[in-house]
C-alpha positions as CSV (number, residue, x, y, z in Angstrom):
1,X,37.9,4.1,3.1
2,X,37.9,0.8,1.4
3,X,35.0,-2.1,1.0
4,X,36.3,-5.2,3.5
5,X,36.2,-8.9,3.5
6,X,32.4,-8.8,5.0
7,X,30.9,-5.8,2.9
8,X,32.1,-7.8,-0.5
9,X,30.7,-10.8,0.7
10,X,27.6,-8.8,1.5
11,X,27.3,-7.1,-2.1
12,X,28.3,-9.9,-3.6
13,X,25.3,-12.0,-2.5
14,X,23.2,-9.2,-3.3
15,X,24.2,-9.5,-6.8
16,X,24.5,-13.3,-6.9
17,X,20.8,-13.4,-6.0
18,X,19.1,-10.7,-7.9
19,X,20.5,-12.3,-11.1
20,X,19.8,-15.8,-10.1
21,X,16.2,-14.2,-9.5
22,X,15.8,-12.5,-12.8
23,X,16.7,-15.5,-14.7
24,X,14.1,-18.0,-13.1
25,X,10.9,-15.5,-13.0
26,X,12.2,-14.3,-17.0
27,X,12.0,-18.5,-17.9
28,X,9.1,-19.4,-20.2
29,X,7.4,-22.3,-20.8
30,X,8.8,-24.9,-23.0
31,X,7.9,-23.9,-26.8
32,X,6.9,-20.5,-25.9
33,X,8.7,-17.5,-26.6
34,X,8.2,-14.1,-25.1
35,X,5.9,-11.6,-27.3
36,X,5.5,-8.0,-26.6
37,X,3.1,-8.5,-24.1
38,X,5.1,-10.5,-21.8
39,X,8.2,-8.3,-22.4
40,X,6.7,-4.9,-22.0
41,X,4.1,-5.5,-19.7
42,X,4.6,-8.5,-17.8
43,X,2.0,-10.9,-19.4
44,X,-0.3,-8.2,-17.9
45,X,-0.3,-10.8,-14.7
46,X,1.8,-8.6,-11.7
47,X,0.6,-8.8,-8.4
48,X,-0.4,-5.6,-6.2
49,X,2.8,-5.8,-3.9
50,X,5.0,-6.5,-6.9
51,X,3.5,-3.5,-8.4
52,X,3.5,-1.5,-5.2
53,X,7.1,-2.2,-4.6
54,X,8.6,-2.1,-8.0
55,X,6.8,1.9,-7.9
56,X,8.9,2.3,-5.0
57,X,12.4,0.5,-5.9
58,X,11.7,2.4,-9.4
59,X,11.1,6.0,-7.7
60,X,13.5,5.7,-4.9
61,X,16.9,6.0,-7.7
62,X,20.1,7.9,-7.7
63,X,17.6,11.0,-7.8
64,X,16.3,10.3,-4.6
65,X,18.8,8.5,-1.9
66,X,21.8,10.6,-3.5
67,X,19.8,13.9,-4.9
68,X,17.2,14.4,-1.3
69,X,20.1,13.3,0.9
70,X,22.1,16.5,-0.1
71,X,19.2,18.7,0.0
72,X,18.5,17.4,3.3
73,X,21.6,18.6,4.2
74,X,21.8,21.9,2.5
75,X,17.9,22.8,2.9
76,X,16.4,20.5,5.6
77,X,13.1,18.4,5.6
78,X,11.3,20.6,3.8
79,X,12.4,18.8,0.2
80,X,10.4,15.9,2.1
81,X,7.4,17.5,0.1
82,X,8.2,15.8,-2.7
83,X,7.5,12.4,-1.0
84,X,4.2,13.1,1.0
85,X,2.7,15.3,-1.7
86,X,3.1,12.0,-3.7
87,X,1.0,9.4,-1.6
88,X,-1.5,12.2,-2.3
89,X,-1.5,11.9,-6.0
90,X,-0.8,8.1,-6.0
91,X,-4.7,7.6,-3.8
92,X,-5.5,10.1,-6.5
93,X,-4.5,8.5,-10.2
94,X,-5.5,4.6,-8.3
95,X,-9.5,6.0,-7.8
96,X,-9.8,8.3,-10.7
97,X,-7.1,7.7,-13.9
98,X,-6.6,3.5,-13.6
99,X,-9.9,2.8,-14.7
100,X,-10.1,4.9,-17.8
101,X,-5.8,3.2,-18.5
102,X,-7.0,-0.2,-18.3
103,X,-10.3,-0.5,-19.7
104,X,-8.7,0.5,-22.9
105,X,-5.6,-2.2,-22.5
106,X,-2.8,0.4,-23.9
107,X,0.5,-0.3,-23.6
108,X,1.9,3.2,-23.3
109,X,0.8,6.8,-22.1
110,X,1.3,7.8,-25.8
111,X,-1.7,5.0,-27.1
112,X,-4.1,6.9,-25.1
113,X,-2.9,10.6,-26.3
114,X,-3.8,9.3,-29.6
115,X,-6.9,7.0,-29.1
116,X,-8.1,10.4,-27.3
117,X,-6.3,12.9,-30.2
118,X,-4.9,11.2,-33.2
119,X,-1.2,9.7,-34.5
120,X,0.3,13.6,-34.2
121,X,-0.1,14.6,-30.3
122,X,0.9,10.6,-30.0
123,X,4.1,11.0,-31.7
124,X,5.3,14.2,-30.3
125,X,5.2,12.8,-26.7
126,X,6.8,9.9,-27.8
127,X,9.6,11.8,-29.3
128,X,9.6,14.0,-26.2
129,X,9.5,11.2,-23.6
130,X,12.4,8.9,-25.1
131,X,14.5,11.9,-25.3
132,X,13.9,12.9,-21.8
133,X,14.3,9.5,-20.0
134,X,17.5,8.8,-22.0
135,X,18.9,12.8,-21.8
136,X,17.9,13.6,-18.2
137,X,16.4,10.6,-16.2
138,X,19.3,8.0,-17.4
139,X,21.7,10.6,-17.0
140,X,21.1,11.8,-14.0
141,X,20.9,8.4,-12.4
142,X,24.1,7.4,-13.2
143,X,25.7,10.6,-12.2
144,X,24.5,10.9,-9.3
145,X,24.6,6.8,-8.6
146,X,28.8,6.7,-10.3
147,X,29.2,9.7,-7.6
148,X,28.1,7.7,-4.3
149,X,30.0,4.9,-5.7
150,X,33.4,6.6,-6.2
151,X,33.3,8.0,-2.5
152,X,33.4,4.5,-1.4
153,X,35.6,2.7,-3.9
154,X,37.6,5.5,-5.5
155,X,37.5,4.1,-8.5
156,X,37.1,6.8,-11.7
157,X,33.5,8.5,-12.1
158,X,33.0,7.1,-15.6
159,X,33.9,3.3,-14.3
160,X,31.4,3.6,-11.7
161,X,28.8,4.4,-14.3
162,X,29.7,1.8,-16.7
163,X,29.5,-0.8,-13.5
164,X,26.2,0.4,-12.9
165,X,24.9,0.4,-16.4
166,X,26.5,-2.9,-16.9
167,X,24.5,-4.5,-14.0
168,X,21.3,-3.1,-14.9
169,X,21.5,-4.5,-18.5
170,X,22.8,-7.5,-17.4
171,X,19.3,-8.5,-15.1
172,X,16.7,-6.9,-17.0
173,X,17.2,-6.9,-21.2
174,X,16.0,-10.2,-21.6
175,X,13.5,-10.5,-19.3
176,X,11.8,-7.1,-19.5
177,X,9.3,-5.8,-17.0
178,X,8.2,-9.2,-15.6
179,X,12.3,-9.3,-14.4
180,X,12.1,-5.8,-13.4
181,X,8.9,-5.9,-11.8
182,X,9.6,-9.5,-9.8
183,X,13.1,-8.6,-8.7
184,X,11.9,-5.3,-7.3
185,X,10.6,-6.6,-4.1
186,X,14.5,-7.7,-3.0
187,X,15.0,-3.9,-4.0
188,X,12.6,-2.7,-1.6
189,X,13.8,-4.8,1.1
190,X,17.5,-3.8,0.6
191,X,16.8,-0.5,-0.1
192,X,14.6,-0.1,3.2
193,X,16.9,-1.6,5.5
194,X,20.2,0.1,4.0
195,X,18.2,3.3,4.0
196,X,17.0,2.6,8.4
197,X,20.2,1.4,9.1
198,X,22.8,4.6,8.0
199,X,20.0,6.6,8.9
200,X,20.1,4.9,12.8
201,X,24.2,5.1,12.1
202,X,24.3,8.7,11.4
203,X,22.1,9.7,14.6
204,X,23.6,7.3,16.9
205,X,27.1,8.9,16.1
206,X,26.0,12.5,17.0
207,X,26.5,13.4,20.6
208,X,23.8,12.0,22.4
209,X,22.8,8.8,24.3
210,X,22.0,6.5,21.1
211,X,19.9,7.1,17.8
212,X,16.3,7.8,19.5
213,X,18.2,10.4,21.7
214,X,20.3,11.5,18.8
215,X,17.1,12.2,16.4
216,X,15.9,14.8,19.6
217,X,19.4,16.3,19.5
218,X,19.1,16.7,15.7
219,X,15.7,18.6,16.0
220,X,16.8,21.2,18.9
221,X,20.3,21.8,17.1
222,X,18.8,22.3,13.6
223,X,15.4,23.9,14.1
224,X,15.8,25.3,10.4
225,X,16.0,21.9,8.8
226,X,12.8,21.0,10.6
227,X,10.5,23.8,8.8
228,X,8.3,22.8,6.5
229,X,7.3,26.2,4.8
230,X,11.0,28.1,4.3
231,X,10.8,32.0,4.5
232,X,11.6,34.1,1.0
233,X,14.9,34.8,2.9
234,X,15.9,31.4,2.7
235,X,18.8,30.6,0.5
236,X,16.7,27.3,-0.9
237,X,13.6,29.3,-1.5
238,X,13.9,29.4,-5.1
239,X,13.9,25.6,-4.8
240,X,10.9,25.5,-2.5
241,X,9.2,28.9,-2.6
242,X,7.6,28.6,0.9
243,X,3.5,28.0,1.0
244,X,3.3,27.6,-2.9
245,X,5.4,24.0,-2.7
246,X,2.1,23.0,-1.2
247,X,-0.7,24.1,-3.0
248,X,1.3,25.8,-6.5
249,X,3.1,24.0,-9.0
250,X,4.2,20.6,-7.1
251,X,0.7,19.3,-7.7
252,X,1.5,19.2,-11.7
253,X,5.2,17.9,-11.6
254,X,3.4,15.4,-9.4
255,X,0.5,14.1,-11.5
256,X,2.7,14.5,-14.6
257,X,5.3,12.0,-13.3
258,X,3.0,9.3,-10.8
259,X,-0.1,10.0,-12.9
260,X,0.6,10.0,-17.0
261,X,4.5,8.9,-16.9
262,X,5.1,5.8,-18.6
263,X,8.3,5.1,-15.9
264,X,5.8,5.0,-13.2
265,X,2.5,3.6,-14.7
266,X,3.8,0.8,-16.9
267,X,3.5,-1.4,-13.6
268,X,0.0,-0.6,-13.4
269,X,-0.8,-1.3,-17.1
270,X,0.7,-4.5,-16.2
271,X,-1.3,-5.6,-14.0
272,X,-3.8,-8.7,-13.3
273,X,-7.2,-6.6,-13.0
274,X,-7.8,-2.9,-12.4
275,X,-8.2,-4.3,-8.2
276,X,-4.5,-5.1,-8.2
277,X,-3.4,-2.3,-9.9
278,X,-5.2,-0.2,-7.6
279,X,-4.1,-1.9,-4.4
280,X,-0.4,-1.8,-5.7
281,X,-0.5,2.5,-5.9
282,X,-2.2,2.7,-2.6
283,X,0.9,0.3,-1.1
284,X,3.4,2.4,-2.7
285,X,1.9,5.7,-1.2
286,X,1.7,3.8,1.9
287,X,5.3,3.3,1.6
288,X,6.3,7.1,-0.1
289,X,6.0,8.0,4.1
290,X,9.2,6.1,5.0
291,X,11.1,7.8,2.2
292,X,12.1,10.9,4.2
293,X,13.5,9.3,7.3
294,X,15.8,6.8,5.1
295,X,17.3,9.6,2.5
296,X,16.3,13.2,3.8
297,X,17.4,12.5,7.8
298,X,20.6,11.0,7.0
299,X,21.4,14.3,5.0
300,X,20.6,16.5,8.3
301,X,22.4,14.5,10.6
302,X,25.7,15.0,8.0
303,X,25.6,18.5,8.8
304,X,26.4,18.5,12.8
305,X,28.9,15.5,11.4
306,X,30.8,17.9,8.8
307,X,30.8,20.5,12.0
308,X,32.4,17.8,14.1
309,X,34.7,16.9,11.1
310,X,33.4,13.0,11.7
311,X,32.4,13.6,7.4
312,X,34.6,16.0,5.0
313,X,33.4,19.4,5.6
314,X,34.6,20.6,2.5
315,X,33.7,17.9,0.0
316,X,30.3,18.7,1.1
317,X,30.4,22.1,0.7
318,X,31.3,21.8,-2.9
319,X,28.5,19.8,-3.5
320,X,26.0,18.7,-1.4
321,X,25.0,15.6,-3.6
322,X,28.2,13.9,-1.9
323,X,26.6,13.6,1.2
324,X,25.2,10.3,1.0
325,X,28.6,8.6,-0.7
326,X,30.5,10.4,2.7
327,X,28.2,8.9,4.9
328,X,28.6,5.4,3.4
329,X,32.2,6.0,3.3
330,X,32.2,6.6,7.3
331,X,30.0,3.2,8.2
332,X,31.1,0.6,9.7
333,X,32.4,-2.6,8.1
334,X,29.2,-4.9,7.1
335,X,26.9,-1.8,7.4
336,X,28.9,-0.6,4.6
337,X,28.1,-3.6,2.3
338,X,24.5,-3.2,3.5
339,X,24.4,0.2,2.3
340,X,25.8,0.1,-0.7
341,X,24.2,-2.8,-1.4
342,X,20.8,-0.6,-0.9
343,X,22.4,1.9,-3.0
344,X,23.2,-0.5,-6.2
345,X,19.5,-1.8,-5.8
346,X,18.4,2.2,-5.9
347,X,20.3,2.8,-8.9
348,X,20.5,-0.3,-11.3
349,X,16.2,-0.5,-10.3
350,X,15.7,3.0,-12.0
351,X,18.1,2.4,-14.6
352,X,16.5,-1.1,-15.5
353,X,13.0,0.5,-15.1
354,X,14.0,3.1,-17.6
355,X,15.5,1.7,-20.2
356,X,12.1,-0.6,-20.2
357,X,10.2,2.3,-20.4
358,X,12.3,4.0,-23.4
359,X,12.0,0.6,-25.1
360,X,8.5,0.0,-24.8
361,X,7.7,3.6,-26.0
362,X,10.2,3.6,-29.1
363,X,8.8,0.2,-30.4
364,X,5.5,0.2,-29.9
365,X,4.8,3.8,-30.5
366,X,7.2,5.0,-33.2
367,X,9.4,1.6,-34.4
368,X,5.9,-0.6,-34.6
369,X,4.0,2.5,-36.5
370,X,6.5,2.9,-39.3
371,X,7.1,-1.2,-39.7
372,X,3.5,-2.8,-38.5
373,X,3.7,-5.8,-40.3
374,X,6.5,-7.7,-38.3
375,X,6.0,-10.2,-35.8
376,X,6.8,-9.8,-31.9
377,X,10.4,-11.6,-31.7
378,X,11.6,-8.8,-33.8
379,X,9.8,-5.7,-32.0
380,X,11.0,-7.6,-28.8
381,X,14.8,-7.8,-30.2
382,X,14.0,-4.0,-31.5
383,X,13.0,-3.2,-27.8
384,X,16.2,-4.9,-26.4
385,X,18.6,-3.0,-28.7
386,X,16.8,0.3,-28.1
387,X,17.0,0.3,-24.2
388,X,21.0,-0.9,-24.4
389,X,21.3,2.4,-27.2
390,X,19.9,4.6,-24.6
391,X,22.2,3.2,-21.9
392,X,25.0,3.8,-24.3
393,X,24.1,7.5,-25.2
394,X,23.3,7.9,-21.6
395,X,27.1,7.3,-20.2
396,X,28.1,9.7,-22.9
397,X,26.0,12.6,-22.0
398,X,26.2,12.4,-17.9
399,X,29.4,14.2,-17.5
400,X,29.1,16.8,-18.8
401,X,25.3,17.3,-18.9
402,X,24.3,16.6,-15.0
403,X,27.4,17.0,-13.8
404,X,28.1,20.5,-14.4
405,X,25.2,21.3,-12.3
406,X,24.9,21.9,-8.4
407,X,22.1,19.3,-7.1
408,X,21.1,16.9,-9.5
409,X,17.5,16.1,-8.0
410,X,16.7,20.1,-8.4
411,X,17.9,19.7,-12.0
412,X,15.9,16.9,-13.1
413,X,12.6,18.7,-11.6
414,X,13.5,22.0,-13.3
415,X,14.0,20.3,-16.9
416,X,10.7,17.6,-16.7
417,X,8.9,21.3,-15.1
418,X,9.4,22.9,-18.5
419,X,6.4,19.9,-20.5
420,X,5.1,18.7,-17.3
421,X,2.4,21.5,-17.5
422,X,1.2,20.9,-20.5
423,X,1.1,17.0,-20.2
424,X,-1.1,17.4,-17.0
425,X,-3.3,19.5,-18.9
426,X,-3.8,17.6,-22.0
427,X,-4.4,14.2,-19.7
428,X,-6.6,16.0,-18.0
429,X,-8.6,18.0,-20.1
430,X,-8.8,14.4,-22.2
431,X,-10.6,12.8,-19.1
432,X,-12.8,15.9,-18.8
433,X,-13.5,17.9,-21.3
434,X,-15.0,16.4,-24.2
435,X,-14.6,19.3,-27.0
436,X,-10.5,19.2,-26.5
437,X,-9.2,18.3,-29.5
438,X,-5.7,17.8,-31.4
439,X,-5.4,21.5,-31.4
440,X,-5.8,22.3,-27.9
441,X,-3.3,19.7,-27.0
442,X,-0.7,21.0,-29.1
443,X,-1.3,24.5,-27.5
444,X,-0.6,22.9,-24.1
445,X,2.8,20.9,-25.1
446,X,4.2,23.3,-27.2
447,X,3.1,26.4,-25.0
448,X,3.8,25.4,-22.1
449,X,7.3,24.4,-23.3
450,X,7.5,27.9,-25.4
451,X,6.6,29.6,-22.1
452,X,8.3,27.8,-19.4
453,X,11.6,28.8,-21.4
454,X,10.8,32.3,-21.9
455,X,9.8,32.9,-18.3
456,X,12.8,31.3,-17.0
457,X,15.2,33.5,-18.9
458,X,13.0,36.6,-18.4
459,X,12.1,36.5,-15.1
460,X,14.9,33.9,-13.6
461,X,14.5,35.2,-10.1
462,X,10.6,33.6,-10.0
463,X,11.1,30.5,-8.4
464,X,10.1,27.4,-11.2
465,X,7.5,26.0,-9.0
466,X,5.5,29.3,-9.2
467,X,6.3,29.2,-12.7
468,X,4.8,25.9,-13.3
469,X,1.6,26.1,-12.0
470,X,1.0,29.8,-13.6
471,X,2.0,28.5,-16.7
472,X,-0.5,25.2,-16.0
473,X,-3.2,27.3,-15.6
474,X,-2.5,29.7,-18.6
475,X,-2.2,25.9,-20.7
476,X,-5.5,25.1,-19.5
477,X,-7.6,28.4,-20.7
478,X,-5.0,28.1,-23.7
479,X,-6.1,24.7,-24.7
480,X,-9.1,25.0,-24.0
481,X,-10.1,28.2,-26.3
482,X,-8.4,26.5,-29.1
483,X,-10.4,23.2,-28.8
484,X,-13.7,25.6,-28.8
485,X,-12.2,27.6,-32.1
486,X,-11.9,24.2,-34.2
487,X,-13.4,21.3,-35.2
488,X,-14.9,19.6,-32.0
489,X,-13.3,15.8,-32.1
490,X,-15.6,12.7,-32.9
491,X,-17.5,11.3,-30.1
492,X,-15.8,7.7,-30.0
493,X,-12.3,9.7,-29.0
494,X,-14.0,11.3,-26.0
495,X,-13.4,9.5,-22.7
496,X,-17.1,8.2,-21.1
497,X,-18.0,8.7,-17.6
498,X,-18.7,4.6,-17.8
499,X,-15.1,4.7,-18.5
500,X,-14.4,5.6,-14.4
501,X,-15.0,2.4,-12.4
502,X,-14.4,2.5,-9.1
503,X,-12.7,-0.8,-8.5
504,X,-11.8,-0.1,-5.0
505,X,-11.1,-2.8,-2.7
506,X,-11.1,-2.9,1.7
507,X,-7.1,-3.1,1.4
508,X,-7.0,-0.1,-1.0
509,X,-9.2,2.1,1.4
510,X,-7.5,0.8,4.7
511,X,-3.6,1.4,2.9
512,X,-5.3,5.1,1.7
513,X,-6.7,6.1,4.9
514,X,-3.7,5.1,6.7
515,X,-1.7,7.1,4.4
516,X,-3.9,10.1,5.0
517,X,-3.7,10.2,8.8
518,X,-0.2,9.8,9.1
519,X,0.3,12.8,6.0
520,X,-2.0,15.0,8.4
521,X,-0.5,14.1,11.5
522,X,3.3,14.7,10.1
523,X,2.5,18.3,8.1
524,X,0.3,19.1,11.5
525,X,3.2,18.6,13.6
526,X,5.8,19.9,11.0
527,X,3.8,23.1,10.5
């Protein structure tokens, strides 16, 4: 099924006006030219709901509409974990980790690693972090985002990622995050109302009396899908090992990517005041709630469809990550364009947010410490050419890295759960512990690494979420022993409770208490 007259009118003003948008809010004043700080963070000036919804437009990617949408369909609502576990740990970093991020005005996660442990643990994550955005976060993204695409326009797989990467340059390489950031609330509008309206499509074309009706339908047909906590006989338990996806090793793959990820954070480190930044997390855990019913419903729903043979039963049964692209394939004209206008604004908003992240990390942390003495128009142009390399590597590697592989949201957990351990522990232990030094953390990274890999080929049938948070723990006694066997680090590199200030505004505590009632009521009636 083809794009008509109305849906290319549709994406077309989509695109028209994200561009237009990006241009005007990336203008500077006359005689001023944009320096680092206005490229990589914004002019440190964004507004909570520009940071609360670029968090969400940047989160909600390929990975996420394309990735949870087939494991909605081949598991059920239990992946929606991943979501509400998240508003959690969003409250969480906002109260406790901001403070101690702004108060010492860095522009990357790696400047604090080596404020708090010196040039070597700094350069390591560096390395590791601009190889994993641009290997497995880019990729992935554009797999997953070419895939939807060529369901609905046939065209090849590689064109569809070149369109996409071509977009994403387009808007957000010269004006950096400020563009990103800025532009991002059209994202969130377009993603939310694609998202509601094929998930109010695909139940009102199951057999019942409209979408409200068909959602009941949905729930007393597919019981399975509706459990929360799967049973070890459960062909996705691997995936989401039952009780541990709540209290084992989600929590770390969690706070390593919404608490010490530069992806997610760099919005917050761009912020007006610590307030703002803390009101713009609470609004985008606020907002992590509606993610289910927009990516993992739809995916449920496609099952009774593929029984009905309304969607291609077997297309989805070789790979469940072509659920959502079948689903936008079936929609009616206009709905279409809305929907894959949503799903252009998922895709080309990650991909922008990530090549700003690779580029801030490779020129400020590794380009800037090897040539410090040039001026900010060239570590700007350095940043531009960076992100566009990664892009470039990016479309190489997706074929036949992420697409070899069955689900590509599961893959992208699995690989980030092999460091994702040790980062949490070596933020944390940064915070807390005052006699962690270099040693330690290198104990955790490379450990945890060194450990993950090992367990994974030794003992493959453990599911990696177990893995994770055993092998957290381990990096934590680890680390800590170390630290305790070697020199204990100076005082001024030791965070200070003082450092902790609880900024916390009414708005903040009315968005995180709202957020908390509705978690407790959904896993209450869930459970």
């Amino acid at each position: 099924m083809t794009l008509e007259t109305i849906d290319i009118i549709i994406i077309a003003g989509y695109a028209i006006a994200l561009l237009g948008i990006a241009l005007f809010v990336s203008r500077e004043p006359a005689g001023h030219a944009k320096d680092t700080e206005d490229y990589f963070l914004a002019g440190r000036a964004l507004p909570w709901w520009a940071i609360g919804a670029s968090l969400i437009a940047s989160n909600i990617s390929a990975e996420q509409i394309i990735g949870q949408s087939g494991q909605g369909f081949a598991v059920g609502v239990a992946i929606a974990a991943y979501e509400w576990q998240a508003a959690i740990v969003l409250l969480i970093v906002a109260k406790f980790f901001l403070p101690i991020f702004l108060k010492r005005r860095i522009y990357t996660m790696p400047q604090f690693l080596q404020q708090r442990y010196g040039d070597g643990v700094k350069n390591l994550m560096s390395v590791f972090w601009v190889a994993l955005y641009t290997a497995v976060n880019l990729t992935t993204v554009l797999w997953l985002g070419g895939l939807a695409v060529q369901s609905l326009t046939g065209w090849g797989i590689m064109y569809c990622m070149m369109a996409l990467a071509g977009f994403a340059a387009l808007y957000s390489l010269y004006g950096g995050l400020k563009a990103v950031a800025l532009t991002d609330i059209i994202q969130v509008v377009i993603l939310i109302l694609g998202g509601l309206a094929i998930t109010w499509f695909a139940l009102d074309a199951l057999p019942a009396d409209g979408a409200l009706a068909g959602f009941g339908y949905l729930m007393q047909e597919m019981p399975g899908h509706f459990e929360m906590i799967l049973e070890p006989e459960h062909p996705a338990y691997s995936d989401l090992p039952g009780i541990w996806t709540l209290l084992g090793g989600l929590w770390v793959l969690h706070f390593s990517y919404w608490g010490f990820n530069q992806y997610i954070i760099q919005r917050a480190l761009g912020a007006e005041n610590l307030g703002e930044a803390q009101k713009g997390l609470a609004f985008a855990a606020f907002l992590k709630i509606l993610v289910p019913f927009i990516v993992v419903v739809p995916g449920i729903a496609a099952v009774i469809l593929a029984q009905q043979g309304v969607l291609n039963a077997e297309a989805l049964a070789d790979k469940s990550d072509r659920t959502y692209g079948e689903l936008m394939a079936f929609a009616p004209a206009g709905l279409r364009g809305l929907v894959f206008a949503a799903l252009i604004a998922a895709v080309v908003s990650s991909l922008a947010s990530m090549m700003n992240s690779i580029s801030t990390i490779f020129t400020m942390d590794l380009y800037k410490a090897a040539r410090p003495d040039r001026g900010d128009q060239h570590y700007v142009t350095v940043g531009r050419i960076a992100a566009f390399s990664a892009m470039a590597i990016a479309l190489v590697l997706a074929r036949p890295f992420i697409g070899g592989f069955e689900s590509g949201f599961q893959t992208v957990q699995e690989y980030t759960g092999f460091i994702a351990p040790g980062i949490v522990v070596v933020f944390l232990l940064g915070f807390f512990d005052k006699k962690t030094n270099a040693a330690g953390a290198f104990t955790a990274l490379i450990g945890s690494l060194i450990v993950n890999i090992a367990l994974k080929f030794g003992l493959p049938d453990v599911p990696f979420i177990i893995r994770i948070w055993f092998v957290f723990l381990g990096a934590i006694v680890a680390a800590a022993v170390v630290s305790r066997a070697t020199a204990t680090p100076d005082e001024e590199r030791t965070v200070k409770l003082s450092d902790i200030a609880f900024a916390t505004s009414t708005l903040f505590n009315t968005l995180a208490a709202i957020t908390v009632a509705l978690l407790i009521g959904l896993y209450v009636w869930l459970w």
